[in-house]
C-alpha positions as CSV (number, residue, x, y, z in Angstrom):
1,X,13.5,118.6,-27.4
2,X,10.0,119.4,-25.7
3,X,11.2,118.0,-22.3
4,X,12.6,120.2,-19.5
5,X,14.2,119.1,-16.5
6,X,14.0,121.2,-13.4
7,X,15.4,120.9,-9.8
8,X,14.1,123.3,-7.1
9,X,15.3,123.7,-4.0
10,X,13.7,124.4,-1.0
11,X,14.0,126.1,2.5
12,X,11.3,126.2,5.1
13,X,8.7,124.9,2.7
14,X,9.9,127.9,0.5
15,X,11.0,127.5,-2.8
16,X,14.5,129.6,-3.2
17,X,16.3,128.5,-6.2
18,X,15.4,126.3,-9.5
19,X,17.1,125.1,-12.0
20,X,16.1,125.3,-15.5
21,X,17.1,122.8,-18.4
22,X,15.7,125.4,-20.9
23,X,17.5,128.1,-19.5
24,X,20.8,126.1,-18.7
25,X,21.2,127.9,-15.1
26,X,20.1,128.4,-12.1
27,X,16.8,130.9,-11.1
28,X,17.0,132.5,-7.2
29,X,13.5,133.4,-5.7
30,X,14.6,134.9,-2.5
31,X,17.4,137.1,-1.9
32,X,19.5,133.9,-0.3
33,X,17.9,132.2,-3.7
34,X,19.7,134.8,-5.8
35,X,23.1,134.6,-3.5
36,X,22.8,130.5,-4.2
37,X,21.9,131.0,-7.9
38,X,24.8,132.9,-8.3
39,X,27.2,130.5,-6.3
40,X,25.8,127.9,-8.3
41,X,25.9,129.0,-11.5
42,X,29.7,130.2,-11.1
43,X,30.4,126.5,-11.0
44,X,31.0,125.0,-14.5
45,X,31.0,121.4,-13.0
46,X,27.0,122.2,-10.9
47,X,25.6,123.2,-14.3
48,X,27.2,120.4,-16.6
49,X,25.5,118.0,-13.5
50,X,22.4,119.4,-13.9
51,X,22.5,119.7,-17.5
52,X,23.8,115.9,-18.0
53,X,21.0,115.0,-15.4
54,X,18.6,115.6,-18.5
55,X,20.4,113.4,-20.9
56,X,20.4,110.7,-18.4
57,X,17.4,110.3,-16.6
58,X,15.1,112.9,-19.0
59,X,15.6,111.1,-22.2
60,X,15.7,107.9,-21.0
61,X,12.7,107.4,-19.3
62,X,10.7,109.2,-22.2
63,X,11.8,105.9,-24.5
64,X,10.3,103.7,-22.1
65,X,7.0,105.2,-22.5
């Protein structure tokens, strides 16, 4: 329960936008961040993607060590 996945994504060497496993949505940075956040996050299918990404590459790998 101690492992949290995140994905950030960047423009121009800036980060914009993150995803959060603990806090099951997306995070914008900048104000296109926050207008991609929101996009993103008013997509059921993104955030059960990101949230199954946990599950499956997370928690697996964490057995192996």
């Amino acid at each position: 329960n101690d492992i949290e996945y995140i994905y950030s994504h960047y423009y121009n060497m800036e980060e914009i936008a993150r995803f959060s496993s603990s806090l099951g949505k997306f995070v914008g940075y900048t104000e296109y961040g926050l207008k991609q956040a929101n996009h993103w996050n008013s997509d059921p299918s993104e955030l059960a993607r990101r949230k199954a990404t946990k599950e499956t590459v997370c928690k697996h790998n964490i057995d192996i060590d």
